[in-house]
Backbone as XML, in Angstrom:
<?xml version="1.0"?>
<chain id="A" units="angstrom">
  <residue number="1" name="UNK">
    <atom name="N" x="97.372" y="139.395" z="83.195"/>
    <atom name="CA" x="97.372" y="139.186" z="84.621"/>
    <atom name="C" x="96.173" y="138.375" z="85.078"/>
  </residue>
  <residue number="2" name="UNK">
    <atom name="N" x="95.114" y="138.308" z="84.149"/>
    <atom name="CA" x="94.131" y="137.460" z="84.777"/>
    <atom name="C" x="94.488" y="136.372" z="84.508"/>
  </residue>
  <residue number="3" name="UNK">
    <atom name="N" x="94.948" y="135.813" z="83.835"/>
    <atom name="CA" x="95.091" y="134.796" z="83.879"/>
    <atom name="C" x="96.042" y="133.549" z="84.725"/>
  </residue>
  <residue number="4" name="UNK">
    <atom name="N" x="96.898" y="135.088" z="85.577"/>
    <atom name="CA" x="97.645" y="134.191" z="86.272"/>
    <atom name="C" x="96.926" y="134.510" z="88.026"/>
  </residue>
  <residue number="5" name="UNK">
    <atom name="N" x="95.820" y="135.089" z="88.039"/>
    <atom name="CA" x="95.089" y="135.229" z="89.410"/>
    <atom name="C" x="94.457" y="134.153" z="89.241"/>
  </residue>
  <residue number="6" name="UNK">
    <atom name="N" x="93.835" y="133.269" z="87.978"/>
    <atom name="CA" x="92.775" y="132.026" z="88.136"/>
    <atom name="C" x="93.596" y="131.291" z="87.816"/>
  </residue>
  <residue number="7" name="UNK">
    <atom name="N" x="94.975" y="131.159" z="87.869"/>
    <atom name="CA" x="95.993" y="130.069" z="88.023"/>
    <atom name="C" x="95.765" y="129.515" z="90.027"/>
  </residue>
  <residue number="8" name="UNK">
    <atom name="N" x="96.113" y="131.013" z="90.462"/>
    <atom name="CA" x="96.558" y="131.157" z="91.601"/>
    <atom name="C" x="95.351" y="130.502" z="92.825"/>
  </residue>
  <residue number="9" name="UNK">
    <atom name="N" x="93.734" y="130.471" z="91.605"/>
    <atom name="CA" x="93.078" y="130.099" z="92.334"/>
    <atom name="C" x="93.175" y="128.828" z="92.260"/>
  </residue>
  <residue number="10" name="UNK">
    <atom name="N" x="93.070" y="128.509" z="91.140"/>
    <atom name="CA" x="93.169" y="126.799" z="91.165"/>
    <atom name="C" x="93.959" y="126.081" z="92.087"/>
  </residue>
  <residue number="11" name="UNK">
    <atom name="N" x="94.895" y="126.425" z="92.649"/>
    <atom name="CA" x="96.031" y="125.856" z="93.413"/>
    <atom name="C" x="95.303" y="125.625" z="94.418"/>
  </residue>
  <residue number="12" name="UNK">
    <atom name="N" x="95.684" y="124.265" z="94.915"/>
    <atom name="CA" x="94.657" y="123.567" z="95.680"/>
    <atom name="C" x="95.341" y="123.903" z="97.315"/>
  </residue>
  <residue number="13" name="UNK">
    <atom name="N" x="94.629" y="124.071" z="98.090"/>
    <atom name="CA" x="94.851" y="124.002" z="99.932"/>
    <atom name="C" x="96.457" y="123.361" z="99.997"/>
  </residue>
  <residue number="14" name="UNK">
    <atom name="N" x="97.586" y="124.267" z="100.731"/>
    <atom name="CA" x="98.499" y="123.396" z="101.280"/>
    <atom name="C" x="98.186" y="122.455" z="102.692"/>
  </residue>
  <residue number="15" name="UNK">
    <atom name="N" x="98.806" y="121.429" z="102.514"/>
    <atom name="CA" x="98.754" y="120.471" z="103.571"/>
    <atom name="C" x="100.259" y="120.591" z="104.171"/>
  </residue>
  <residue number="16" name="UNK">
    <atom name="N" x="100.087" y="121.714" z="106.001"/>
    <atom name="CA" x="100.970" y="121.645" z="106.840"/>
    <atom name="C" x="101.476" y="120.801" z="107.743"/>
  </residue>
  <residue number="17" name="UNK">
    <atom name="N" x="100.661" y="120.211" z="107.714"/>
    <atom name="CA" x="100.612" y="118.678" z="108.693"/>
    <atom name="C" x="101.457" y="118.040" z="108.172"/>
  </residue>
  <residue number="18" name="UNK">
    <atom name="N" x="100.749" y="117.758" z="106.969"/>
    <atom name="CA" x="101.875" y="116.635" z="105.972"/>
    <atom name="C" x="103.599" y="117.353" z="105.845"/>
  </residue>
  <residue number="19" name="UNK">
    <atom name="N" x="103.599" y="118.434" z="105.756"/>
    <atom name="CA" x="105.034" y="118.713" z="105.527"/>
    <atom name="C" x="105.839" y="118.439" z="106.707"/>
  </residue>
  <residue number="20" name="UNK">
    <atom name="N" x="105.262" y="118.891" z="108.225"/>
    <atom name="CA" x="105.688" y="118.794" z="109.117"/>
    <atom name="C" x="106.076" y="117.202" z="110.286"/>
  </residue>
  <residue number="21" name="UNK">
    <atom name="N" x="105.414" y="116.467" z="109.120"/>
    <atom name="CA" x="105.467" y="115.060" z="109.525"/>
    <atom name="C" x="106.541" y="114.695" z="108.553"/>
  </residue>
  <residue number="22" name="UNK">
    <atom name="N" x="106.791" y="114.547" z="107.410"/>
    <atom name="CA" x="108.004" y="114.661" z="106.439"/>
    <atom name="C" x="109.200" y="114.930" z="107.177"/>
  </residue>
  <residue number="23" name="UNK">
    <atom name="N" x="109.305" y="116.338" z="107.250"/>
    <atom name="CA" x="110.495" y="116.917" z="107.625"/>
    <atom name="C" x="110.908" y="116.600" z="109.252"/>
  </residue>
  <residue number="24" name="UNK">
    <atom name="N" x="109.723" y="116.556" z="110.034"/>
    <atom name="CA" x="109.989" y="115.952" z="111.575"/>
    <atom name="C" x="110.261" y="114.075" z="111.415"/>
  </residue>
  <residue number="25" name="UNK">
    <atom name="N" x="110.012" y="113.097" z="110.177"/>
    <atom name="CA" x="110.574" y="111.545" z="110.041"/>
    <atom name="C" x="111.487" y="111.766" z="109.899"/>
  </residue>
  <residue number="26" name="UNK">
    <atom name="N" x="111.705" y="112.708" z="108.677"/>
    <atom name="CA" x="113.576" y="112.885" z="108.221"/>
    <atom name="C" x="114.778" y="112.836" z="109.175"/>
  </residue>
  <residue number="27" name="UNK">
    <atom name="N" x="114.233" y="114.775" z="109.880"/>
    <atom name="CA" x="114.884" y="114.209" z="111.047"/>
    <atom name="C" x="115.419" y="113.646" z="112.295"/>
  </residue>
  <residue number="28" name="UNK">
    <atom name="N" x="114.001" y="112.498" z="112.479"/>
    <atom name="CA" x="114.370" y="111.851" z="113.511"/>
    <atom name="C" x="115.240" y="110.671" z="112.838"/>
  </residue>
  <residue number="29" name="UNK">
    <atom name="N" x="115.578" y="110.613" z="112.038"/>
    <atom name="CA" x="116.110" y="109.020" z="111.543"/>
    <atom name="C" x="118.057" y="108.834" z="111.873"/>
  </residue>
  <residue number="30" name="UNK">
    <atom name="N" x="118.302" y="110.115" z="111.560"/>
    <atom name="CA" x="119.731" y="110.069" z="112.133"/>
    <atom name="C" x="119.574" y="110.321" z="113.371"/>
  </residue>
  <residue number="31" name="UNK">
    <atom name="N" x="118.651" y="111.084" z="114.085"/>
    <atom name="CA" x="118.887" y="111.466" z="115.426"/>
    <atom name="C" x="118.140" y="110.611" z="116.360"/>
  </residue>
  <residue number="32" name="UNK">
    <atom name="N" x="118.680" y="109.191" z="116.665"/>
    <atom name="CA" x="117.956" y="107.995" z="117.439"/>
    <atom name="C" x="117.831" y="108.845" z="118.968"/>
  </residue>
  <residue number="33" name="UNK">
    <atom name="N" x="118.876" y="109.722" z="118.718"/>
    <atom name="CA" x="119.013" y="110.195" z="120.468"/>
    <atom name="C" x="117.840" y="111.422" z="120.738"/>
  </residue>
  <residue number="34" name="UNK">
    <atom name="N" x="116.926" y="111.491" z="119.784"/>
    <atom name="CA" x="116.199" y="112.250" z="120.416"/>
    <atom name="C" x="114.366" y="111.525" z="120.145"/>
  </residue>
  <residue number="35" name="UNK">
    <atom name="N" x="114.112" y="110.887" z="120.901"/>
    <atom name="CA" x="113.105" y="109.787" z="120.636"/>
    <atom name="C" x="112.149" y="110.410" z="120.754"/>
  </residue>
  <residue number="36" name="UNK">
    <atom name="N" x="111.526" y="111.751" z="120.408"/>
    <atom name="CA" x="110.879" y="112.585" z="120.704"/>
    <atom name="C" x="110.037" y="112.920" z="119.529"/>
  </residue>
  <residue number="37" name="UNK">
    <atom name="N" x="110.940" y="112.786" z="118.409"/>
    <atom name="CA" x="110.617" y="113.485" z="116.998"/>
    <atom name="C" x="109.785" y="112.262" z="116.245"/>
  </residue>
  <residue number="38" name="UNK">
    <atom name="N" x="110.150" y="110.907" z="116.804"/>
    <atom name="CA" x="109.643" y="109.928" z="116.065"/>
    <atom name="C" x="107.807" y="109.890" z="116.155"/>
  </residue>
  <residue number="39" name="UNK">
    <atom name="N" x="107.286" y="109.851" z="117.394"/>
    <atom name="CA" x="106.183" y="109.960" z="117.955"/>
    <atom name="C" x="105.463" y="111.276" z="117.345"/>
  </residue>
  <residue number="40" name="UNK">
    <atom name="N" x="105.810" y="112.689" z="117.451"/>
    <atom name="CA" x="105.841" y="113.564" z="117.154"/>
    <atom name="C" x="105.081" y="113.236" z="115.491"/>
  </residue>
  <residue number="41" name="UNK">
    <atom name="N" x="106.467" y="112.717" z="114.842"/>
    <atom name="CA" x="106.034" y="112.944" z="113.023"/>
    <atom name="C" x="105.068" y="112.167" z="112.612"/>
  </residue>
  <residue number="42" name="UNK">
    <atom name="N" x="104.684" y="110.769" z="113.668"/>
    <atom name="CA" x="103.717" y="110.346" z="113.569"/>
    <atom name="C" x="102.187" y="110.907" z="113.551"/>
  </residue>
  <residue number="43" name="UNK">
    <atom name="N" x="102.158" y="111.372" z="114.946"/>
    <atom name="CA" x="100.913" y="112.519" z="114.927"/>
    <atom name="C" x="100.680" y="113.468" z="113.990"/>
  </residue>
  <residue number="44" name="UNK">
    <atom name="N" x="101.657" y="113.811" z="113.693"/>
    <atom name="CA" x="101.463" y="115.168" z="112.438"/>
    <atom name="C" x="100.932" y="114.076" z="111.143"/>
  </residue>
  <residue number="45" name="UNK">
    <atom name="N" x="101.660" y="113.015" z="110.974"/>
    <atom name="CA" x="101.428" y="112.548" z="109.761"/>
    <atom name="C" x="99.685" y="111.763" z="109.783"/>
  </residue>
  <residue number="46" name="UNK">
    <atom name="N" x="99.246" y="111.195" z="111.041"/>
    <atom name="CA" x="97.769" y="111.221" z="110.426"/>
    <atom name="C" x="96.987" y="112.427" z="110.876"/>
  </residue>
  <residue number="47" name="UNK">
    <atom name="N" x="97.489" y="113.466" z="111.330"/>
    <atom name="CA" x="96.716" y="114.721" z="111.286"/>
    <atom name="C" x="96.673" y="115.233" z="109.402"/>
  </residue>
  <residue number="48" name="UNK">
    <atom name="N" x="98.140" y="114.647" z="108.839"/>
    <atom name="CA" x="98.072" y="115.365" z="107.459"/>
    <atom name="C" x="97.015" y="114.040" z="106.657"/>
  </residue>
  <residue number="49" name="UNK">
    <atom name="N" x="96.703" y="112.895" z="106.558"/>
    <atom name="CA" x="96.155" y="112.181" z="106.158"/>
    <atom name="C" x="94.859" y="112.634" z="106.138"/>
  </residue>
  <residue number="50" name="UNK">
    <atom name="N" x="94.600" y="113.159" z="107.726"/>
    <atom name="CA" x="92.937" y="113.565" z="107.810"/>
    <atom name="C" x="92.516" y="114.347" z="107.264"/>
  </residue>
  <residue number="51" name="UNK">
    <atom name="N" x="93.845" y="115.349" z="107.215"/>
    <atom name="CA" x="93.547" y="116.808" z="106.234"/>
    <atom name="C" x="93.245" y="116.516" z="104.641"/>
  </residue>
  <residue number="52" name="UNK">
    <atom name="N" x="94.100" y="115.471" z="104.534"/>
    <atom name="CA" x="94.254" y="114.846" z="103.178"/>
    <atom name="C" x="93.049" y="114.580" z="102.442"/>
  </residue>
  <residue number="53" name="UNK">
    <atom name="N" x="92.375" y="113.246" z="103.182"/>
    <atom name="CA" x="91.100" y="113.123" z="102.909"/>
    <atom name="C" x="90.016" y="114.025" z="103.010"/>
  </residue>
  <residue number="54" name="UNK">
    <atom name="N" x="89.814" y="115.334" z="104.306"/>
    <atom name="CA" x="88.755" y="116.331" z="104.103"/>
    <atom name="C" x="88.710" y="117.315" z="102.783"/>
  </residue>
  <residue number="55" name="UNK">
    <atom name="N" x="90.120" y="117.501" z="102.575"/>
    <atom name="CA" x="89.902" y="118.587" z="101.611"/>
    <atom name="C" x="89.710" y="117.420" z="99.963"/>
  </residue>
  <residue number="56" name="UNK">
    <atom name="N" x="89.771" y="117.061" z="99.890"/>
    <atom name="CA" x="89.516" y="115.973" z="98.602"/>
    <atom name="C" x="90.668" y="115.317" z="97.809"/>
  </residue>
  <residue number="57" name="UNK">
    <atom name="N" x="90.648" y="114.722" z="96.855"/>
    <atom name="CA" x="91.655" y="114.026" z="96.005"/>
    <atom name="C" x="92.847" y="115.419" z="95.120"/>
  </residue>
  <residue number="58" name="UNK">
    <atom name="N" x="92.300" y="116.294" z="95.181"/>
    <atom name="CA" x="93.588" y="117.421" z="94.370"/>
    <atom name="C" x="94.407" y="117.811" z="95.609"/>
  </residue>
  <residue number="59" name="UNK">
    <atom name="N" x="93.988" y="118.126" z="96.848"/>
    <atom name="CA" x="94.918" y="118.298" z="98.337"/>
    <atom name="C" x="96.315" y="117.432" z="98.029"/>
  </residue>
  <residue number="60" name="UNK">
    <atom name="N" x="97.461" y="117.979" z="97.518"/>
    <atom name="CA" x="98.909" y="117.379" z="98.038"/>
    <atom name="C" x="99.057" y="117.088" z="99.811"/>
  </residue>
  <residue number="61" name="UNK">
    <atom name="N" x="99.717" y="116.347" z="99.724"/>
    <atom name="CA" x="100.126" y="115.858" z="101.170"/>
    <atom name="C" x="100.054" y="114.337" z="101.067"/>
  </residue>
  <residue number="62" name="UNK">
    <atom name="N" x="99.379" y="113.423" z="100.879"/>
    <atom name="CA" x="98.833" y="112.551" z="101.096"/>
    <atom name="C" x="100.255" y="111.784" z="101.619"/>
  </residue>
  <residue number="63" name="UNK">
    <atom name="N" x="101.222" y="111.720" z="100.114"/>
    <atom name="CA" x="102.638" y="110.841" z="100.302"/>
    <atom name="C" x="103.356" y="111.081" z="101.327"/>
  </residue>
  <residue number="64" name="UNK">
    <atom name="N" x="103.153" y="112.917" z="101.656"/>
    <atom name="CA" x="104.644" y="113.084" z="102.646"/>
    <atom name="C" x="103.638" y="112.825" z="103.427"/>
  </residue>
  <residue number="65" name="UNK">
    <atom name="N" x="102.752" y="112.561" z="104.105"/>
    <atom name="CA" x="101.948" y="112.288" z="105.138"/>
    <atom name="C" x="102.306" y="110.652" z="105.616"/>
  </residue>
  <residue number="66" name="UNK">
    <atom name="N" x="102.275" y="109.707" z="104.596"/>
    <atom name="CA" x="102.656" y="108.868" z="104.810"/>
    <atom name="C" x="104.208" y="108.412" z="104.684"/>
  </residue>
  <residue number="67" name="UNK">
    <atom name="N" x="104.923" y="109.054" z="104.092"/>
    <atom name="CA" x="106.856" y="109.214" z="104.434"/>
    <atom name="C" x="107.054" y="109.238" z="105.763"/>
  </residue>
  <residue number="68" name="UNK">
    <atom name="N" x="106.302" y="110.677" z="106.242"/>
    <atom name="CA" x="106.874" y="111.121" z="107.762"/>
    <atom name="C" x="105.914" y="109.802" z="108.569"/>
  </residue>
  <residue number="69" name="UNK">
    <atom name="N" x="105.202" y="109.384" z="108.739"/>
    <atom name="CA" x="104.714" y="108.354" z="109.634"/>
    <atom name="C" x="105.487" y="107.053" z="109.538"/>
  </residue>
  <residue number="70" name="UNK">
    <atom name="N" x="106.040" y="106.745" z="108.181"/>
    <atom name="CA" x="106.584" y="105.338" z="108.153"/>
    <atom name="C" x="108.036" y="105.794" z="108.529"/>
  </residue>
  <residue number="71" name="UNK">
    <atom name="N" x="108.879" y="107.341" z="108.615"/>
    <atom name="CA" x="109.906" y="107.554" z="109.169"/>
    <atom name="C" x="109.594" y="107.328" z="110.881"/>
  </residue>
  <residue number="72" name="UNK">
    <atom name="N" x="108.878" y="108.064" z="111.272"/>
    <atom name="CA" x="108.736" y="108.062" z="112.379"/>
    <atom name="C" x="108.197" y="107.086" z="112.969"/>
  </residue>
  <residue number="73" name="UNK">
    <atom name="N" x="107.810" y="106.300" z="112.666"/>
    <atom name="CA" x="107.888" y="104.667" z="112.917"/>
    <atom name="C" x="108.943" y="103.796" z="113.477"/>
  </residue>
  <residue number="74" name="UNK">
    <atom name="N" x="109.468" y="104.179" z="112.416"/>
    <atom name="CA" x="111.042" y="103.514" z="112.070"/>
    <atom name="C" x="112.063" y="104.469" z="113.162"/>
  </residue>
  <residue number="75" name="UNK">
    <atom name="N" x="112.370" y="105.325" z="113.501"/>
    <atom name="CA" x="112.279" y="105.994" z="114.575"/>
    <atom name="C" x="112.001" y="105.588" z="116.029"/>
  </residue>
  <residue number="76" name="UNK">
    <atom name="N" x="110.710" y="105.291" z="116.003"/>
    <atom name="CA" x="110.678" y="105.486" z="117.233"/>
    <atom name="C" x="110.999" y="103.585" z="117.816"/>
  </residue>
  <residue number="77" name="UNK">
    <atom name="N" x="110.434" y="103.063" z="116.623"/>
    <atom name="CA" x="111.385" y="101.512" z="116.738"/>
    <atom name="C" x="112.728" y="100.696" z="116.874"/>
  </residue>
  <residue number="78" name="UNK">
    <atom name="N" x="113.329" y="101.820" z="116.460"/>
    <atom name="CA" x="114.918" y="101.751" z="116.773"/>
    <atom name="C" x="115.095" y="102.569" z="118.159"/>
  </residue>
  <residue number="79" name="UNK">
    <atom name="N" x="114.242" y="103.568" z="118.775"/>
    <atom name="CA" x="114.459" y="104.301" z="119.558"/>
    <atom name="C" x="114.094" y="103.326" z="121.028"/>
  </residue>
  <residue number="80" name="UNK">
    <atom name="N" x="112.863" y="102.459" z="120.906"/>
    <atom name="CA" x="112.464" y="101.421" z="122.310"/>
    <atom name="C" x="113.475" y="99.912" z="122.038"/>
  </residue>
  <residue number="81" name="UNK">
    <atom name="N" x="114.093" y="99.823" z="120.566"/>
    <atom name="CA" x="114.699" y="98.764" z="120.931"/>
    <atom name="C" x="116.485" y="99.167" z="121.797"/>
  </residue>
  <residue number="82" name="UNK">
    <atom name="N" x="116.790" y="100.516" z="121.379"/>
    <atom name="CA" x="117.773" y="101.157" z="122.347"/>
    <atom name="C" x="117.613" y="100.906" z="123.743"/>
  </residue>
  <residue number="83" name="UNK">
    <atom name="N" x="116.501" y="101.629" z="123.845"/>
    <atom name="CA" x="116.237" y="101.883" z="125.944"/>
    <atom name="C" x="116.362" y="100.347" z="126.272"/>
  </residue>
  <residue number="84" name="UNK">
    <atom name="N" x="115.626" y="99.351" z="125.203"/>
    <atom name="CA" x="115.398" y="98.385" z="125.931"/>
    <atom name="C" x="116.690" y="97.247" z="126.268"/>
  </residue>
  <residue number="85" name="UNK">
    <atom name="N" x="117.637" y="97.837" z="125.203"/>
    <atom name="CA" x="119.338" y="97.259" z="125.404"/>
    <atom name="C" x="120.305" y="97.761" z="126.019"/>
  </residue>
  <residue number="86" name="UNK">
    <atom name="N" x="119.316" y="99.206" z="126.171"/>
    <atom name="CA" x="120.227" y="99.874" z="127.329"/>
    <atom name="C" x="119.672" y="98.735" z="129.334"/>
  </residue>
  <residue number="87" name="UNK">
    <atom name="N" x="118.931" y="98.662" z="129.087"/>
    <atom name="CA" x="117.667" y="97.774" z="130.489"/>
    <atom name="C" x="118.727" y="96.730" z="130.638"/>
  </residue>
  <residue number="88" name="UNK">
    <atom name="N" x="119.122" y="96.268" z="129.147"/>
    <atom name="CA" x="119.562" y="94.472" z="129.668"/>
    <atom name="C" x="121.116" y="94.477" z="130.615"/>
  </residue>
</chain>
């Protein structure tokens, strides 16, 4: 058993930010109609970046940190070129 408590320590800090920017790009990408989530996964995703970099190079997150920001990008870019074809 000790050996699986200094497993348990080694396991480095989860990064919530980062997951929640992931899973909030994902699903804004089918859902153009809710232009809410795009902006949203953005913020989370350089909140998970920042987290990324404080806790050091073993911290996971880094990728879904940057998934959910380049989803929610993409998101919220399809989401202002809508309103703005809805305008014309």
């Amino acid at each position: 058993m000790e050996g699986a408590a200094e497993n348990f320590e080694d396991q480095p800090e989860a990064n919530s930010a980062a997951v929640f920017s992931m899973t909030l790009g994902i699903l804004s990408l089918p859902t153009f109609c809710l232009p809410i989530l795009g902006p949203i996964a953005i913020g989370f995703g350089i909140a998970g970046l920042a987290r990324a970099d404080k806790l050091g190079p073993r911290t996971p997150g880094k990728k879904m940190a940057l998934f959910g920001i380049v989803c929610g990008g993409l998101s919220t870019m399809v989401g202002v070129v809508q309103l703005i074809l809805r305008w014309l």
